[in-house]
Structures are given as C-alpha cells and as structure tokens.
C-alpha positions in Angstrom: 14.5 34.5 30.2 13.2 34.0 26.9 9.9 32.3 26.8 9.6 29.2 24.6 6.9 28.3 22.0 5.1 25.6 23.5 5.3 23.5 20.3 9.2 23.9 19.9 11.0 21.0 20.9 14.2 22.1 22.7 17.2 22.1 20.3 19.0 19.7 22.1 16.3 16.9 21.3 16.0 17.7 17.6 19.4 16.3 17.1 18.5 13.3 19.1 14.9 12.9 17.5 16.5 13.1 13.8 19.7 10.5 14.7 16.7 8.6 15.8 14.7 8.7 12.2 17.6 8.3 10.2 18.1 4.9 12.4 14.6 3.8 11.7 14.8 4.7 8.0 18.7 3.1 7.4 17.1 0.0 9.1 14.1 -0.4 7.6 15.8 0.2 4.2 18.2 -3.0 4.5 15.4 -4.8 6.2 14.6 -8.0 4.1 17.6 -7.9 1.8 20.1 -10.1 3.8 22.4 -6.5 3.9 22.2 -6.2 0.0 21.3 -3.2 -1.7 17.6 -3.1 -2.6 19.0 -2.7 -6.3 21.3 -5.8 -6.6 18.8 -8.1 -4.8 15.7 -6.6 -7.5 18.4 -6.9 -10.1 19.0 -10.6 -9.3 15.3 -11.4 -9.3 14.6 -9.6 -12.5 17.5 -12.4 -14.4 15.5 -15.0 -12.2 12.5 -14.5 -13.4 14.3 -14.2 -16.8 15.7 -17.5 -16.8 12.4 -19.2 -15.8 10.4 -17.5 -18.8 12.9 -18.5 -21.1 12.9 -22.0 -19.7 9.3 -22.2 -19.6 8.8 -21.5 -23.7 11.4 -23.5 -24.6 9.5 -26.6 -22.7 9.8 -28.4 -19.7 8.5 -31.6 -18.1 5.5 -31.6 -16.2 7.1 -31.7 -12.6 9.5 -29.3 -13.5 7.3 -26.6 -15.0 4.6 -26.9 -12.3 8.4 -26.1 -10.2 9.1 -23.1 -12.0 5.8 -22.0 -12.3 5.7 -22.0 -9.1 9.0 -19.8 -8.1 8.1 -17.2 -11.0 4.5 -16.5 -9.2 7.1 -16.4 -5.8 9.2 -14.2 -7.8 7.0 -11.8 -9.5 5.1 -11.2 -6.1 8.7 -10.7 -3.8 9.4 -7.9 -6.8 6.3 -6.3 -6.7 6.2 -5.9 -3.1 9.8 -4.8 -2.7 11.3 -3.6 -6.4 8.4 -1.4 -8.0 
C-alpha cells in the first residue's frame, strides 16, 4: 500500500474543501448588494453622488442641503468601503 504524505489531504476532500471555498467566496461576493452585481450597485451610487454635487452647486435651502449633505458623506463612505 502506498504510504501517504502526512500533509496531503486525501483527494476525495479536495473536491469537497474547494466546492466549499467557492461557496464562501460566491456568498460573500453578493453579500451586501441586495443580489446585484457589485458593478451596477457602485455604478448607481457613483450617478447618486453625481446628482447631489450637481444639486449642491447649483443651491439649495438650508434643510435640504444639510439633507444631501448628509446622504453624499453616506454615499461617498458606502463606495469606498465596497466600490474602490
């Protein structure tokens, strides 16, 4: 009988040990983004945070700029955590 290395892992297990990281990397991929693609959720706040700069030069009221103010530093954080 042939005798093992005692690092191998048996053949049988690789196969079961790599379905198991593809799982954890498939999940962990979607996790957060409601299903959607990491690109079109980054894509759709990248135009949010488009609108709100362009609505914040061409002037606001003081309730609703400290609002959008507000949602851009929200925005800006959510795509550097998940888009960059």
């Amino acid at each position: 009988m042939p005798q093992s290395h005692p690092y191998r892992i048996p053949l049988k297990t690789d196969a079961a040990w790599v379905a198991g990281i593809v799982a954890v990397l498939v999940a962990g991929a979607a996790q957060g983004t409601g299903g959607k693609p990491v690109d079109e959720r980054c894509a759709k706040i990248e135009r949010r945070i488009e609108w709100l700069t362009s609505r914040l030069r061409a002037g606001y009221r003081n309730k609703a700029g400290e609002r959008w103010k507000e949602e851009l530093r929200r925005l800006k954080l959510e795509r550097r955590r998940r888009c960059r």
